[in-house]
C-alpha positions, -999 to 999 in steps of 0.1 A, spaced: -283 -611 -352 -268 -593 -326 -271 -557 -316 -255 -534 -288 -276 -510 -273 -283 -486 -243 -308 -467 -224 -313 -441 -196 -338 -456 -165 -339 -428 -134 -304 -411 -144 -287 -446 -150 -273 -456 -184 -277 -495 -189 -259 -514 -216 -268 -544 -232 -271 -572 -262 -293 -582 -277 -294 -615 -295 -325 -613 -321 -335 -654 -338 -332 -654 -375 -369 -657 -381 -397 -647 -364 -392 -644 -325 -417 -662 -296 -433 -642 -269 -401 -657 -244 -372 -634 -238 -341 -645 -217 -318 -619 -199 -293 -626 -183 -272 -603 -159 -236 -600 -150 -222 -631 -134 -201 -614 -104 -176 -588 -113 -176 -603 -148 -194 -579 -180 -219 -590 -195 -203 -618 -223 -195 -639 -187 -170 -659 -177 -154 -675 -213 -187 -660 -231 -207 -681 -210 -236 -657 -213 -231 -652 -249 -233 -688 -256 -266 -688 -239 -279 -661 -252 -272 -674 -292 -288 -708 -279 -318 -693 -268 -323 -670 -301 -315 -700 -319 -346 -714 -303 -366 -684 -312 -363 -661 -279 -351 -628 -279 -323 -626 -252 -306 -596 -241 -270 -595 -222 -269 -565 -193 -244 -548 -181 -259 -533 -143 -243 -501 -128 -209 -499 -128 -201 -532 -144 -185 -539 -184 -199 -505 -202 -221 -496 -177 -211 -464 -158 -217 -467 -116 -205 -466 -82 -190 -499 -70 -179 -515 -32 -141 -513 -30 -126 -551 -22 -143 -578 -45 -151 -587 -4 -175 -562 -1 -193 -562 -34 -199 -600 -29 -212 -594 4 -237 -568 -7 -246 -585 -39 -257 -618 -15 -279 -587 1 -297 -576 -33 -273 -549 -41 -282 -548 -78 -317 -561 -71 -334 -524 -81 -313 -518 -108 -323 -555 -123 -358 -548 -117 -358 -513 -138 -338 -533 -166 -373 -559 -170 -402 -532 -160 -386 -515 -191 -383 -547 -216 -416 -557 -202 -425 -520 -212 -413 -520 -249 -428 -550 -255 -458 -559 -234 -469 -593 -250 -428 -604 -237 -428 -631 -212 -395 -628 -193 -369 -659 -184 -339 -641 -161 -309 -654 -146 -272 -660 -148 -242 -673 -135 -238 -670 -93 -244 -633 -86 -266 -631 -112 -292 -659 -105 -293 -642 -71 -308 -613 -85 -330 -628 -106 -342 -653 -75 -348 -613 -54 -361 -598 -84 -390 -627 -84 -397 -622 -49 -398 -588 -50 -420 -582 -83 -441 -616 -88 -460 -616 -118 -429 -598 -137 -406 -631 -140 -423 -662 -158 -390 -685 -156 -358 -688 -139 -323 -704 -150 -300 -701 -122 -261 -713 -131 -248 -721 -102 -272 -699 -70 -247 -692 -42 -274 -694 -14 -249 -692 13 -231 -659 31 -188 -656 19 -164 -641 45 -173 -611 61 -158 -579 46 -128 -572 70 -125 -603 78 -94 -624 85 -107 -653 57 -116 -625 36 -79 -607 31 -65 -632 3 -24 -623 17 6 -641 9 10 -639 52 -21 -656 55 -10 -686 29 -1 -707 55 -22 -693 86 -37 -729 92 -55 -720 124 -76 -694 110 -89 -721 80 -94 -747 109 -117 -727 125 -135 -719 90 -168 -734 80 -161 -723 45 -126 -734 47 -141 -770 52 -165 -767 29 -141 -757 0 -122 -789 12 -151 -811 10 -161 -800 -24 -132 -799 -46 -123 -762 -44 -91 -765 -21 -59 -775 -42 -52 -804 -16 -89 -825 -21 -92 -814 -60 -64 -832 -70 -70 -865 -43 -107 -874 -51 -102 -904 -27 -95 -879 3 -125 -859 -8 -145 -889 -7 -133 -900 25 -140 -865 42 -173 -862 25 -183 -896 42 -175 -885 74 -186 -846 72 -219 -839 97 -233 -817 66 -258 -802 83 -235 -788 111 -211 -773 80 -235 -760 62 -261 -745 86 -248 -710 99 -234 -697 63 -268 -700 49 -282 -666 29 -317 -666 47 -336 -640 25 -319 -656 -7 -331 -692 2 -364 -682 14 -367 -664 -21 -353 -695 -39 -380 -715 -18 -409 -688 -29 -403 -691 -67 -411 -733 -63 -438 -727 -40 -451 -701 -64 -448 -725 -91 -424 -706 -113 -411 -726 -139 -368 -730 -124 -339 -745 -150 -310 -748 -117 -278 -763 -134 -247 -768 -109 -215 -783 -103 -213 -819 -89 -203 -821 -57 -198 -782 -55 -205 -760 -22 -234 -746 -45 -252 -773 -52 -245 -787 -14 -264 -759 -4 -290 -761 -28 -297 -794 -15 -300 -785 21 -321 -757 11 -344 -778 -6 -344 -802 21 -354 -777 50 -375 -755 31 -394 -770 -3 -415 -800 0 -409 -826 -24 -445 -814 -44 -436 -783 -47 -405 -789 -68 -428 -800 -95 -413 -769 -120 -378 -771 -110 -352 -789 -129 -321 -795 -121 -290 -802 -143 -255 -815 -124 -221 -811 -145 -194 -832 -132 -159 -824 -136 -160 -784 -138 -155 -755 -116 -180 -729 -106 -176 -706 -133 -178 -737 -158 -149 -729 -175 -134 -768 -174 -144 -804 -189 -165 -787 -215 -189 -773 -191 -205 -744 -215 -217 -767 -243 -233 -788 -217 -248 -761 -201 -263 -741 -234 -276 -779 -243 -292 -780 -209 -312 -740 -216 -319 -759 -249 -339 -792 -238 -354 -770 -208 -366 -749 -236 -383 -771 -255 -397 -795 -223 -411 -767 -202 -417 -738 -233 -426 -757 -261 -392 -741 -280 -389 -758 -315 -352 -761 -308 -320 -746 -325 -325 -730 -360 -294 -752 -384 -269 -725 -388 -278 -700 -365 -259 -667 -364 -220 -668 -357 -219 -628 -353 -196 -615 -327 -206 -584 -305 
């Protein structure tokens, strides 16, 4: 069952949905936050999908909209530039953290699972460092643990001028990297030539100054803190390159006892190709039961649309 709902927190209104289980419910909740711009069904009802797996397993999970995004009213950056840019710098990171203290206060037995697609597993990965104790679990689609361009920018203006400025993208380490990975239209539709580049890439020297400090440093906390982590990304994607490196640099191989990762060839960031969604609410659904003791999906589980 599915119910829309709102509340006041320090003059903010929050929207969200909840997604009750059919019987009884655990003392696990997932919420999940706005992935980017996007409100809070996600990109092609990726968040909705989760959140009917998860009450099919018995959680509670409740879909947010933060300040100014789907229903929710609030100030917002201008250029999509911008809000990116302050959203890798915790922009919504108080506004998430009043959205748990007040489930956690309604319902003070709750243990809390929190994440999301991109911008949203960023907040959840600040909101564990900032609040420990709050968060018991983390499933973070796709982290983006690395800095865009800079607002202003020339690699940040998206112009039909700057189409074919190939200088500029030559001197870009996120140029490179979108070549290397798939998410250029010349290497995503010539897998050899990606191959071939990949090979011959000095990774560390691409990936090294675009690297979100505080964000990885919190993504390295959570695993030393032994917080239970669900990290699903795309094969082969600049997120899950980055991942790596982080993990590398900063998380010994013991202390990534509680993190499991899941890697989903052929899709995009935003999951929205080769099936990506099913595989990724099937992935919340074995994490579930391995690390949570979930019973798994109820047969026939709700079909309501909110």
């Amino acid at each position: 069952m599915r119910s829309v709902q709102t509340t006041t927190i320090a003059g903010q209104r929050f929207v969200f949905t909840k997604h009750s289980p059919s019987g009884a419910a655990s003392d696990l909740a997932l919420v999940l936050f706005n992935g980017g711009q996007v409100p809070r069904d996600g990109h092609a009802g990726l968040n909705v999908r989760l959140a009917d797996t998860a009450a099919a397993c018995g959680l509670s999970a409740y879909r947010v909209d933060l300040p100014g995004l789907g229903d929710a009213p609030g100030p917002l950056p201008t250029t999509a530039a911008e809000f990116w840019h302050a959203n890798a710098l915790g922009l919504q990171t108080e506004a998430a953290l009043q959205v748990l203290s007040h489930l956690q206060a309604q319902a003070p037995h709750q243990r809390l699972l929190v994440g999301g697609l991109c911008g949203a597993a960023n907040n959840a990965l600040f909101c564990a460092a900032r609040r420990p104790g709050l968060i018991q679990g983390l499933v973070l689609i796709e982290p983006e643990l690395f800095f865009g361009a800079a607002p202003g920018s020339a690699a940040a203006e998206r112009t039909p001028e700057r189409a074919h400025a190939w200088l500029p993208k030559l001197c870009s380490r996120q140029a490179w990297l979108r070549l290397l990975t798939s998410e250029n239209r010349y290497t995503r539709s010539r897998p050899v030539l990606r191959r071939l580049l990949m090979a011959m890439a000095p990774r560390a020297v691409l990936l090294g100054g675009s690297t979100n400090g505080p964000l990885a440093e919190a993504f390295a906390s959570a695993c030393h803190a032994g917080l239970p982590m669900l990290c699903i990304l795309a094969l082969d994607g600049r997120r899950a390159l980055h991942v790596e490196r982080v993990e590398r640099t900063l998380i010994p191989r013991r202390a990534r006892a509680l993190l499991d990762k899941e890697m989903l060839a052929g899709t995009n960031h935003v999951l929205t190709e080769g099936g990506a969604i099913e595989r990724c609410a099937h992935a919340l659904e074995r994490w579930l039961s391995r690390r949570w003791s979930s019973p798994g999906p109820v047969p026939g589980a709700s079909a309501q649309r909110v």
